[in-house]
C-alpha beads as a LAMMPS data file, in Angstrom:
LAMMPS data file: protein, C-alpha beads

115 atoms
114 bonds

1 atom types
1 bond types

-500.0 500.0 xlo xhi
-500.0 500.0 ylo yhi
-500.0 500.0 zlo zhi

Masses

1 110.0

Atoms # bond

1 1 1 -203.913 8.125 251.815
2 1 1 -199.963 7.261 251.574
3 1 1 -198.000 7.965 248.339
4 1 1 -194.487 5.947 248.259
5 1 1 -191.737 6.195 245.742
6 1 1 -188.220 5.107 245.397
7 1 1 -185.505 7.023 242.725
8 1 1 -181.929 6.301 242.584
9 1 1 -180.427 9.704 243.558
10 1 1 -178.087 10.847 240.078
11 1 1 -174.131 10.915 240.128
12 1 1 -174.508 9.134 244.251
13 1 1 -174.648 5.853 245.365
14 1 1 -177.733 6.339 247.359
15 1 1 -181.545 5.894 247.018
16 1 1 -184.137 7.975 248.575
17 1 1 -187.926 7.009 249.058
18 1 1 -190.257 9.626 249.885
19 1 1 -193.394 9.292 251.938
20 1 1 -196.797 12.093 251.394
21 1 1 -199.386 10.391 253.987
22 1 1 -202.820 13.076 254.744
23 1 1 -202.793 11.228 258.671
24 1 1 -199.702 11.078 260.701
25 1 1 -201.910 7.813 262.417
26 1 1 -202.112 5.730 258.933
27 1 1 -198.217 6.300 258.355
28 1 1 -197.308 5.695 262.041
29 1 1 -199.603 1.962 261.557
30 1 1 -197.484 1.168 258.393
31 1 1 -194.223 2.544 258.860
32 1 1 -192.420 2.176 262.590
33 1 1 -190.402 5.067 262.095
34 1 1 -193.414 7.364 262.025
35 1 1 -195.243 7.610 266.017
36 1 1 -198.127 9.565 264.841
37 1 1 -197.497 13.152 265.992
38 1 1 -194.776 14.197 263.308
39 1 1 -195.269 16.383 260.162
40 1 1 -192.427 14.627 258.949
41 1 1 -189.783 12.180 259.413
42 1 1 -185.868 11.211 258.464
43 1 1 -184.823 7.465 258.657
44 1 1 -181.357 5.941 257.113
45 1 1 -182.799 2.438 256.376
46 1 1 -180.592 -0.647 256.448
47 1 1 -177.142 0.471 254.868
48 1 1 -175.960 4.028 255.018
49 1 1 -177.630 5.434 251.815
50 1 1 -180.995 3.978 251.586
51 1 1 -183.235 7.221 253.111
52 1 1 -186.038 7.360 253.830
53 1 1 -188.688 10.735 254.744
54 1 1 -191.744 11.249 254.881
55 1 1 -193.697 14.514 254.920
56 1 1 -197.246 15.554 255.885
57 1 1 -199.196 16.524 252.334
58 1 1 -200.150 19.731 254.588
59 1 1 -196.859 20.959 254.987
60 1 1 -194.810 22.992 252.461
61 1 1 -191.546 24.147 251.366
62 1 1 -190.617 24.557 255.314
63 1 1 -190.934 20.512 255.504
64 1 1 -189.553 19.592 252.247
65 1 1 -186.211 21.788 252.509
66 1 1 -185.623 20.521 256.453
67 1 1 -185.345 16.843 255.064
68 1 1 -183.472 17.512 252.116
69 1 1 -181.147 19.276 254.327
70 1 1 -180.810 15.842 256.267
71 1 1 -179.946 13.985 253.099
72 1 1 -177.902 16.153 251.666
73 1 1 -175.971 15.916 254.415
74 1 1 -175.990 12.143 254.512
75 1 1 -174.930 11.420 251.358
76 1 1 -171.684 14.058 251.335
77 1 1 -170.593 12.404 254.132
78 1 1 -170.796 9.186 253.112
79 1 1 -168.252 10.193 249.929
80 1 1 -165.880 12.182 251.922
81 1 1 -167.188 15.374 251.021
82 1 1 -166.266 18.503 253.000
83 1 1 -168.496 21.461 251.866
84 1 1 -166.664 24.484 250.285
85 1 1 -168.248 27.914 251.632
86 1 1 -166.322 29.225 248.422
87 1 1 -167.865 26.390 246.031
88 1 1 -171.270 25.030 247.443
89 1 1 -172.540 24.096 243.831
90 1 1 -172.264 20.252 244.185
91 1 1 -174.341 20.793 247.932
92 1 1 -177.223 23.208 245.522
93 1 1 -177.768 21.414 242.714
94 1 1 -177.896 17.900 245.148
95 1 1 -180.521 19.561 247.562
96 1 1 -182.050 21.145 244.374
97 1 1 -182.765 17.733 242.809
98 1 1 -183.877 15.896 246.341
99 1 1 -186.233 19.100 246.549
100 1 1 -187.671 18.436 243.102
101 1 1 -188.192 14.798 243.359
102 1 1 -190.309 15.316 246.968
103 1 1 -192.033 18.286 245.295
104 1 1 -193.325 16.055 242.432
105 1 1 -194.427 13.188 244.682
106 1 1 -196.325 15.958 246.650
107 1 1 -197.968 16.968 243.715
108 1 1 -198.881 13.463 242.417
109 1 1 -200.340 12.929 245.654
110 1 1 -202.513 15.843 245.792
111 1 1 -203.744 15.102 242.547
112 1 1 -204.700 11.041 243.305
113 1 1 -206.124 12.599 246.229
114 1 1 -208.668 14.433 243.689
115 1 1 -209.305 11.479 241.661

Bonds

1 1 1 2
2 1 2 3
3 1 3 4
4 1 4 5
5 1 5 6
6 1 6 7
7 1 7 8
8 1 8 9
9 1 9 10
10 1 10 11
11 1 11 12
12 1 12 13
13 1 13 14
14 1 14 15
15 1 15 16
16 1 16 17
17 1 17 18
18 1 18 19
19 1 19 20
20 1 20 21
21 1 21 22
22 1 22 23
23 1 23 24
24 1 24 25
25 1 25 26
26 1 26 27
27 1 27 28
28 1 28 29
29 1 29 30
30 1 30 31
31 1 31 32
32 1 32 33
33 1 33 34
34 1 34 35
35 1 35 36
36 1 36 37
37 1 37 38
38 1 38 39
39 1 39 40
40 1 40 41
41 1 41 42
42 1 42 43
43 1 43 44
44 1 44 45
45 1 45 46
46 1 46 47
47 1 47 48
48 1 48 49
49 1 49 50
50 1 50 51
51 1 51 52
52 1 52 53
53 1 53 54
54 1 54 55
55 1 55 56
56 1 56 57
57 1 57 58
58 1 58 59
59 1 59 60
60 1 60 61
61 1 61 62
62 1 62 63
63 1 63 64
64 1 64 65
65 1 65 66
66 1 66 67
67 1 67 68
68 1 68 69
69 1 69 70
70 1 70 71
71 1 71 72
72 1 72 73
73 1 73 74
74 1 74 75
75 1 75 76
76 1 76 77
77 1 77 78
78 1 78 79
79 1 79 80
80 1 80 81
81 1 81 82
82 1 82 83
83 1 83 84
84 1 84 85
85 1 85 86
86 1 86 87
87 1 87 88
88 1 88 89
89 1 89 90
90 1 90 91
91 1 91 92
92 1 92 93
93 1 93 94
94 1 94 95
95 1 95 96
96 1 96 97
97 1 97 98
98 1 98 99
99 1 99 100
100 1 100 101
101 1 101 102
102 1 102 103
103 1 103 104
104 1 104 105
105 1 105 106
106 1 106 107
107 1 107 108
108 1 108 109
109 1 109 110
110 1 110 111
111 1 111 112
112 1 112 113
113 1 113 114
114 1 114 115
């Protein structure tokens, strides 16, 4: 089973959809970026702040933080932003909110999954 969704990513010009899929062979049929032996993946799709990951609903906290790491990343660069070691709030609340929005698809997924 493959859960999508797409959110507009608050105060940045950038839009991140998130992939859950239980079998890395139904993503990697559907989506090109996937090739079937990942527990998750990172693509920039099309323009420079359209993301796109997708995670394994079998892997955690490990999976979720490595790609919002990734986007995080993505998105200060793409406004000029050079992280402050003295002032790294704008970097923790933005991987704080990708985190969140993965972490609810996850559970959404696991809960279809019941249905």
């Amino acid at each position: 089973m493959i859960t999508r969704r797409k959110k507009k990513v608050p105060l940045y010009p950038a839009y991140i959809t998130v992939i859950l899929y239980d079998s890395s062979e139904e993503v990697s049929k559907k989506y090109s970026m996937a090739d079937g032996k990942e527990g998750g993946f990172f693509q920039v799709d099309d323009d420079h702040l359209n993301f796109v990951i997708g995670i394994k609903s079998n892997n955690g906290v490990i999976a979720i933080t490595h790609e919002c790491e990734h986007i995080k990343n993505r998105i200060m660069y793409a406004i000029g932003y050079e992280t402050n070691q003295l002032n790294d709030e704008p970097d923790a609340y933005l991987v704080g909110w990708i985190a969140g929005f993965i972490t609810d698809v996850l559970y959404k997924h696991k809960e279809k999954r019941h249905e």
